[in-house]
C-alpha positions in Angstrom: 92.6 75.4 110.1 94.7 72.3 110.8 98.0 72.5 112.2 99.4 70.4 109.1 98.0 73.2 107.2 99.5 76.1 109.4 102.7 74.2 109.0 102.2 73.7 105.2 101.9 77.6 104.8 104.7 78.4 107.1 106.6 76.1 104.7 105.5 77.7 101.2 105.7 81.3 102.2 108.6 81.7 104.4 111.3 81.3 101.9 108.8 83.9 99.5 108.6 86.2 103.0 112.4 86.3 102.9 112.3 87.5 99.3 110.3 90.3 100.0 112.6 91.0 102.6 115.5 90.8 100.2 113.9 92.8 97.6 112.4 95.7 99.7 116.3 95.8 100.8 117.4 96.5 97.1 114.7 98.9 96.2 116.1 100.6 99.6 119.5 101.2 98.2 118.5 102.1 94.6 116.1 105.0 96.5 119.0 107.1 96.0 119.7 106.3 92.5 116.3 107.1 91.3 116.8 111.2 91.5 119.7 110.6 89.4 119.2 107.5 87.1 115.3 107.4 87.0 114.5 105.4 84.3 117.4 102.8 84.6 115.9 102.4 88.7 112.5 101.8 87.1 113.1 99.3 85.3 115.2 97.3 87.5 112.8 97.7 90.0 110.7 96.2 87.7 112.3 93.6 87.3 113.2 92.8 91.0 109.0 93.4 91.7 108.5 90.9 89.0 110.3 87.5 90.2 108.6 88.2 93.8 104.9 88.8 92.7 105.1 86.3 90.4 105.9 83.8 93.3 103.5 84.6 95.5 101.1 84.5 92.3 102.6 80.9 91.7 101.6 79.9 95.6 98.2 81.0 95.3 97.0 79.5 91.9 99.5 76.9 91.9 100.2 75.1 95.1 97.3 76.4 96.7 95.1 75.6 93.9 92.9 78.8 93.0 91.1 78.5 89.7 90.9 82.1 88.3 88.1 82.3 85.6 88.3 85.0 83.5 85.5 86.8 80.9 85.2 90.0 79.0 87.4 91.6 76.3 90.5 90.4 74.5 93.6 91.7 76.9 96.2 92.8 74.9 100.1 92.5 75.7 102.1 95.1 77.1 100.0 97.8 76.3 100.4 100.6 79.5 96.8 101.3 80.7 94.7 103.0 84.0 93.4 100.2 86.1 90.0 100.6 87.8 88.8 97.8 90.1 86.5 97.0 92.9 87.6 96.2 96.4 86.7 93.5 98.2 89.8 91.5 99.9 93.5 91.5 100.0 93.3 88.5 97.5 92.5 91.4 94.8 96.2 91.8 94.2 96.1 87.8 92.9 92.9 88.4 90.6 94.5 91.3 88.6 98.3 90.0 88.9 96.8 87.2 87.1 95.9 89.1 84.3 99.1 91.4 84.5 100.8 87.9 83.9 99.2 87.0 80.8 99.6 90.7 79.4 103.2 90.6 80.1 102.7 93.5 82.6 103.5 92.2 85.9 106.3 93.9 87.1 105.4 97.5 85.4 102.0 97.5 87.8 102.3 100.5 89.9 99.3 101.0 93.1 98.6 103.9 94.3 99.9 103.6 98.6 99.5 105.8 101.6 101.8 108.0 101.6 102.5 107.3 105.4 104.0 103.9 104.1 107.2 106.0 102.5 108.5 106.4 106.6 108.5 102.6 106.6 112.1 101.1 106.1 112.6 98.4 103.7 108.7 98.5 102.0 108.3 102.3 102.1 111.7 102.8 100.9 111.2 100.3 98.1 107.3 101.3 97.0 109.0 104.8 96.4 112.2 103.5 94.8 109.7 102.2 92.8 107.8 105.1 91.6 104.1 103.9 93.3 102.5 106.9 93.7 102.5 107.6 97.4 99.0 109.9 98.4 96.8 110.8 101.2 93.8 110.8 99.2 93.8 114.4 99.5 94.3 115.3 95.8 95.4 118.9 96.2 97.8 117.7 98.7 99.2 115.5 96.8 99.7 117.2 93.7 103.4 117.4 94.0 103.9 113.7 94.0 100.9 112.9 91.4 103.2 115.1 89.2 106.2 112.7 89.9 105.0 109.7 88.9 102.8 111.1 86.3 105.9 112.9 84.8 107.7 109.2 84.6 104.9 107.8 82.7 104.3 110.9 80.5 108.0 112.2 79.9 110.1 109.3 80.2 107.2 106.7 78.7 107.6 104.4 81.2 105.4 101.2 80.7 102.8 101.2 83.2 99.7 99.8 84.6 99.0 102.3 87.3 96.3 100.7 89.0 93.7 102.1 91.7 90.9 100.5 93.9 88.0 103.8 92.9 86.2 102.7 96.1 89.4 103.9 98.2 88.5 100.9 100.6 87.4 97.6 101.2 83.4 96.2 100.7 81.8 95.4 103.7 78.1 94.7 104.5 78.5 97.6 107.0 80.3 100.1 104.6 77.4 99.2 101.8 75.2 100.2 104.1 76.8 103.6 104.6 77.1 103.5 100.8 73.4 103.4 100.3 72.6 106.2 103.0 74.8 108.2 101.2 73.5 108.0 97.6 70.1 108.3 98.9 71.3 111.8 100.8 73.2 113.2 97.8 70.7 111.9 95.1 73.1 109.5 93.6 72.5 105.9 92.1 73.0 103.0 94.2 75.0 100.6 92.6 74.9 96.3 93.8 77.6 95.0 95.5 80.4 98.2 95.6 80.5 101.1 97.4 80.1 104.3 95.5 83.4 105.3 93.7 85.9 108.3 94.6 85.6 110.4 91.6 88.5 112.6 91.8 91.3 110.4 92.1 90.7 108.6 88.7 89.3 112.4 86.4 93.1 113.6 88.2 94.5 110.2 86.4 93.2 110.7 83.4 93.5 113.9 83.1 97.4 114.3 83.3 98.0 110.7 81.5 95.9 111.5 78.5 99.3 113.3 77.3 101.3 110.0 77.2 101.2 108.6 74.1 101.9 105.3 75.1 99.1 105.4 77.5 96.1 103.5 75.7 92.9 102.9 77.8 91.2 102.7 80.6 91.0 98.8 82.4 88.1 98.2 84.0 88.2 94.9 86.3 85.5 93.9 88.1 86.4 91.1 90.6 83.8 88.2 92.4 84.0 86.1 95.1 82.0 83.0 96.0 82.2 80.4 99.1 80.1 77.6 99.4 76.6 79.7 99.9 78.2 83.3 100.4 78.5 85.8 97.4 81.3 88.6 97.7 83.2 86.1 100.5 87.2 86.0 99.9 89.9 84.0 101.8 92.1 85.4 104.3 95.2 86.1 103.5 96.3 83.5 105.7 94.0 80.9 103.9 95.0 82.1 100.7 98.6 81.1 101.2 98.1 78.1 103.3 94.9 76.3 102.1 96.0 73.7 99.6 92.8 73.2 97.5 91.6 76.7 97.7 88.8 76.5 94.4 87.9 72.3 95.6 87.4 71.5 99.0 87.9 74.8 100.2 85.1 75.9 98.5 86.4 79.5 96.7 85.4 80.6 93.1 87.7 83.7 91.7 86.6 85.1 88.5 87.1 88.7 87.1 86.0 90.1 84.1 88.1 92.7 81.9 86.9 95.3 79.8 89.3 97.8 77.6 87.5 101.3 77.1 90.5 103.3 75.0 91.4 106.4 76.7 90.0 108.4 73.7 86.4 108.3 73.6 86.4 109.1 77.5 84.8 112.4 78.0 87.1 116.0 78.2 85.9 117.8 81.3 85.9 116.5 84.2 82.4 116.8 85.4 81.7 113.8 82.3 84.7 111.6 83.8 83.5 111.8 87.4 79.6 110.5 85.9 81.2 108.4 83.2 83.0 106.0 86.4 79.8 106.3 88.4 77.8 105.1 85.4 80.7 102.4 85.3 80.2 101.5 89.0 76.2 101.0 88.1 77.1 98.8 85.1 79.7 96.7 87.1 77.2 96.2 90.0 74.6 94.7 87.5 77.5 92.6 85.8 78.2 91.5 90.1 74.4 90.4 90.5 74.5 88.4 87.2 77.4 86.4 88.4 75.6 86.2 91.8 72.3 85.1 90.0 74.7 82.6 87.4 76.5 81.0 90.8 73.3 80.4 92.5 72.1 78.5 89.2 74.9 76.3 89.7 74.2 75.8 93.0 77.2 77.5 93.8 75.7 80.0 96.3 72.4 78.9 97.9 71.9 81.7 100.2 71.2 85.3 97.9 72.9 88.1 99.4 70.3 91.3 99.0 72.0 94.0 96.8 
């Protein structure tokens, strides 16, 4: 990149940097105040979460120019949901803040962190003032604090979209490859462009929020990348706060598709919820390769990338 460009960047995100400074020092002091004054903490925090994500949002589509394209289902407003999602980049967080925007959900998102991240001052402090669920993806280690933030969304009805990446990492050409090795050793499909879902993370979701009222459905995102001939290729994050034509001469196309399942016709044991997301995982890899297949058409991508 250019040093006009590097400059440009430094320009646009250091007064947003010094937000998130600012904010993370908030969330810090009202740690405390949350074993007291729960509710009235999560909703400030909300609040405080919202005029930051949204800037950073505003960068990227904005002044950086990233063209989000969007299919699926109608998405309705401020209804709490689960969030399911693929993982492919850091730029994920843009693709379903977008969406969070236009449901009026933005600053009630809630991600599930490491749960080394609460020794952390300033961001630790704050993701926990917060109410993120904090885990080692070791779900009967981390019951204790599941039953924390589950009991905020279930007791208190807190608004939520408590949002998880099923694949537990990032997609890479290497890690697919592992993928496929895998579900050919334990006899399970092999689904195009993700890595086989962690099942026991989202039937432990479910599970405990199916008693909050409030608590709808199940979002399913699915989230594509294209750059000049490359399917599944994402910007930096550097890029994707400094590049200033991000979706024209840089060459990206974002799109995600949305699709609402309500939390009532998933299945009751959890056996069915762990096959019902892999099923899920196989129907959003054939939904990948025909947006692969649609890009290519439009001369998009001119190089296939083998599922």
């Amino acid at each position: 990149m250019s040093l006009l460009s590097n400059l440009r960047g430094t320009l646009l995100v250091l007064p947003w940097a010094l937000s998130l400074v600012c904010m993370d020092l908030i969330l810090s002091l009202l740690l405390p105040l949350s074993y007291f004054a729960p509710t009235w903490v999560y909703h400030a925090s909300s609040f405080i979460a919202f005029t930051n994500w949204s800037w950073i949002q505003r960068i990227f589509e904005v002044f950086n120019s990233a063209v989000i394209t969007t299919s699926g289902d109608e998405l309705p407003h401020e209804e709490s949901a689960i969030i399911i999602a693929n993982h492919v980049s850091w730029t994920d967080f843009y693709m379903i803040q977008a969406l969070a925007i236009r449901a009026g959900m933005l600053g009630r998102c809630r991600w599930f962190s490491k749960i080394e991240l609460r020794w952390v001052p300033l961001l630790g402090w704050g993701i926990w003032a917060m109410g993120m669920p904090m885990v080692s993806r070791k779900w009967m280690r981390d019951e204790k604090e599941l039953a924390r933030v589950f009991h905020g969304i279930v007791v208190k009805k807190w608004p939520t979209w408590l949002i998880s990446f099923s694949e537990a990492t990032r997609f890479t050409p290497k890690k697919y490859e592992e993928t496929k090795i895998w579900c050919k050793e334990n006899d399970r499909p092999i689904p195009k462009h993700l890595l086989y879902p962690r099942t026991k993370g989202f039937v432990t979701t479910v599970q405990h929020l199916r008693a909050a009222k409030h608590m709808k459905a199940v979002y399913d995102i699915t989230i594509a990348y294209g750059h000049h001939n490359r399917f599944h290729e994402a910007p930096t994050i550097w890029e994707s706060l400094s590049c200033r034509d991000l979706s024209g001469s840089g060459g990206y196309k974002f799109h995600v598709d949305f699709k609402r399942i309500p939390l009532e016709t998933l299945p009751e044991n959890d056996a069915a919820l762990a096959k019902w997301l892999e099923k899920r995982w196989i129907e959003k890899g054939e939904y990948l390769e025909a947006k692969r297949e649609e890009w290519a058409r439009e001369g998009s991508l001119t190089q296939p990338i083998k599922a």
